[in-house]
N, C-alpha and C positions, 0 to 999 in steps of 0.2 A: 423176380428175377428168373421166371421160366426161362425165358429167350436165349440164358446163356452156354454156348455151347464147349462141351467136355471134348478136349482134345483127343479123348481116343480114340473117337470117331471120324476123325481128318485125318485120311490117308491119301498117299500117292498110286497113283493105277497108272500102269504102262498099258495104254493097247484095251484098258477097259481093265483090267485083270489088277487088285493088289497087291504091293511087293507083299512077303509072307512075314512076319514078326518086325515090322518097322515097330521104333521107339519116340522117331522125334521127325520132325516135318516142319517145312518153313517156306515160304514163296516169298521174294523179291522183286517188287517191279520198280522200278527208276525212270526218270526224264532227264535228259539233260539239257542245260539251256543251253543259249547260242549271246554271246555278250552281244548288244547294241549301242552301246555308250559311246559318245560324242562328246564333244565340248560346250555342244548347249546341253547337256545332261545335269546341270546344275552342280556338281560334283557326287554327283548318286548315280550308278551304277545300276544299267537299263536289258533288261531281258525279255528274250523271247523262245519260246517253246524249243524243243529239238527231238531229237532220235527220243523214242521208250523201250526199253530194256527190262529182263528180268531172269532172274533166275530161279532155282527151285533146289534147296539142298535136302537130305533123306539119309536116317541113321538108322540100323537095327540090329539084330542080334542073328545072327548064321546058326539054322541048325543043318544039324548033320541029318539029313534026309535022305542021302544017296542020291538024291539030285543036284545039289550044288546050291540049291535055295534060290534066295535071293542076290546071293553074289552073282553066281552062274547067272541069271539074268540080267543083270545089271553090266558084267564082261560082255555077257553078248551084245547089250545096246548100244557100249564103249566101242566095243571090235568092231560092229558094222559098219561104223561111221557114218550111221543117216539117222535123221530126223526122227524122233520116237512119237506118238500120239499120248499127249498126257493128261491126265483128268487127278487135277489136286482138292479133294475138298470134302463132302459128308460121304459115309460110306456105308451109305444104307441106297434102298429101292428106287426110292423119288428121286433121291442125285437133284435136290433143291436148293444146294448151294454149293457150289465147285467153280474153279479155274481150270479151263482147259487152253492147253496149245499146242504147238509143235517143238518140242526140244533135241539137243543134243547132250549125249549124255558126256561130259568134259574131265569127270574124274571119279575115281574110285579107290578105294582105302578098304581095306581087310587085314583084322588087326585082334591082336588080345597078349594080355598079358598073362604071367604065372597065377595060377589059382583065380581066374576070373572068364567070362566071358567072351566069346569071340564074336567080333561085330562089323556091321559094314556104314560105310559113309558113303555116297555118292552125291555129285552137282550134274547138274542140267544147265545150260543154257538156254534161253526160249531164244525162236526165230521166227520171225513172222509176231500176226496180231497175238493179243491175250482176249479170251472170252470169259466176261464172269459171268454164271448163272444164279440170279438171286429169286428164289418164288416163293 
């Protein structure tokens, strides 16, 4: 079971660059059908392809760096309102297995409770294709 890969290493990169203390990472891609069923369908319900869709959601932990972290970055991809360059996948040199696209960044959460943690959630919408790199 060499081949099996440790999630710490699958991160999200805006722009080439890792957000800074992500915890948890996920990509989403979807199809949608388009029904084609008729009445000679025999009473079975007949599909074909449609739109593909995907998204990309991203959790971490905010530190206090006097920068603003990974929030501050993540506000700013919100605030822009355009299209971010994203590369989802190993986060080492070779970059031998990643999804890249073009996203928008569609929500943002900064959040903690008493005696815990302060931490950020963001979603992306992809637009346009998805590329996977497998080598």
């Amino acid at each position: 079971m060499a081949g099996i890969i440790n999630g710490t290493v699958f991160l999200l990169k805006i722009g080439g660059t890792a957000l800074p203390d992500q915890t948890e990472g996920s990509i989403s891609i979807n199809m949608e059908t388009r029904d084609i069923t008729t009445k000679d369908s025999s009473g079975f319900r007949e599909l074909l392809e449609g739109v593909r869709s995907g998204s990309i959601s991203v959790s971490g932990l905010v530190d206090d760096d006097g920068t603003g972290g990974a929030g501050a970055d993540l506000f700013a991809a919100l605030n822009s309102r355009t299209a971010q360059t994203i590369i989802f996948g190993l986060d080492d040199s070779s970059d031998d297995y990643h999804y890249s696209c073009s996203a928008f960044c569609t929500s943002l959460e900064v959040g903690g409770g008493t005696e815990d943690n302060v931490t950020y959630s963001a979603t992306f919408e992809i637009t346009g294709a998805i590329t996977e790199t497998v080598a």
